[in-house]
C-alpha positions in Angstrom: 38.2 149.3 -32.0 35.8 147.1 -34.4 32.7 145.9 -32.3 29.6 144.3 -34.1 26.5 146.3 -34.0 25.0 144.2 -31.3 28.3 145.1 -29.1 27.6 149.0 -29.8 24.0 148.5 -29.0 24.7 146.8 -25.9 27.1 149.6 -24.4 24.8 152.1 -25.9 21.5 151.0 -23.9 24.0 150.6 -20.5 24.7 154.4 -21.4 21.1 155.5 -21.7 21.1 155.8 -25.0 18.7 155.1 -27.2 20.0 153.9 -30.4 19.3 151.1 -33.2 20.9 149.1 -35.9 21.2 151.1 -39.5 19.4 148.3 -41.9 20.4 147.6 -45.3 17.4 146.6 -47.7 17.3 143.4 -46.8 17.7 144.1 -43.1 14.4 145.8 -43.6 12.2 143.5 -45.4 13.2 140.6 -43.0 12.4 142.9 -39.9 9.9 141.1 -37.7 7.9 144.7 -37.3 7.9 145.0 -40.7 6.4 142.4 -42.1 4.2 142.7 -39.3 3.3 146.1 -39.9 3.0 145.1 -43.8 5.0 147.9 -44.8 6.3 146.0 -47.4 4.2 145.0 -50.9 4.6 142.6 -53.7 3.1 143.4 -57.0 3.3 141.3 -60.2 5.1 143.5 -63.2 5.2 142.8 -66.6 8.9 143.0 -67.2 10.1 142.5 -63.8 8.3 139.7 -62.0 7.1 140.3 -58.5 9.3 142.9 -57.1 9.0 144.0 -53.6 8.6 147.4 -52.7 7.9 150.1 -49.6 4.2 150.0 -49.5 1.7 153.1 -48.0 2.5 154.8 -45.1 -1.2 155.8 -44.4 -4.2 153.0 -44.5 -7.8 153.8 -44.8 -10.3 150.8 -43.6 -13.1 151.9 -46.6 -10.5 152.7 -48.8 -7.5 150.6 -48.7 -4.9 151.2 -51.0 -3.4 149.2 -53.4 -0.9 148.7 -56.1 -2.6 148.7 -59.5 0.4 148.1 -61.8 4.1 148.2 -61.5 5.5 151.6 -63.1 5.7 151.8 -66.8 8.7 152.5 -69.6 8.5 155.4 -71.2 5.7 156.0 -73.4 4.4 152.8 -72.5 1.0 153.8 -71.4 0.4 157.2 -73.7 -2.4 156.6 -75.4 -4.6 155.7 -72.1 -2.9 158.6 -70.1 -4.0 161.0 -72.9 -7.6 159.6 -73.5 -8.2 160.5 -69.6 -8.1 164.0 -70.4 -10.3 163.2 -73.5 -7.6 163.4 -76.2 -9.0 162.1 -79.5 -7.3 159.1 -81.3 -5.7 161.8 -83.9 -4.5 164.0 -80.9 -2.9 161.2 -79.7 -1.1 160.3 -82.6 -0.6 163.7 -84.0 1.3 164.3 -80.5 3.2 161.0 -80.7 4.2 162.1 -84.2 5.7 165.0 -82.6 7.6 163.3 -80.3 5.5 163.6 -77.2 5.4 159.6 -75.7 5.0 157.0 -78.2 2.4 156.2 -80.9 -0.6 153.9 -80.2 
């Protein structure tokens, strides 16, 4: 017996039951709620354009959040990862020269 989802939903509701559609990605991002909602975020990447991606499940009005960057390749951001911390320029490469992340 092969019924669309709206045909499952339909005799599912008659029943009582609550139920919904299973969404695929793109299901999702075109949901009316959800772009209502904003739960989605685009972002501009260095390597891969303007992906869009789940975006914060908890909003502060003072303190809104935000996406700074889009995730980096390994090693890619080592030497300002380590200066947080206070690492000296010849930490850093004296760990890069052992393998930890990539040189400066």
């Amino acid at each position: 017996m092969c019924k669309t989802t709206a045909e499952w939903l339909e005799m599912m509701r008659n029943d009582g039951i609550w139920a919904g559609p299973v969404y695929g990605f793109t299901d999702v991002v075109d949901d009316t709620q959800v772009k209502v909602n904003g739960s989605f975020v685009e972002y501009d990447h260095h390597t891969k354009g303007r992906p869009k991606t789940p975006g914060f499940p908890i909003r502060f009005q003072r303190t809104p959040a935000e996406v700074g960057y889009g995730a980096a390749n390994a090693g890619e951001r080592t030497r300002e990862i380590l200066r947080g911390p206070g690492y000296s320029a010849e930490e850093i490469y004296a760990l890069a020269g052992a393998g930890f992340g990539s040189a400066p």
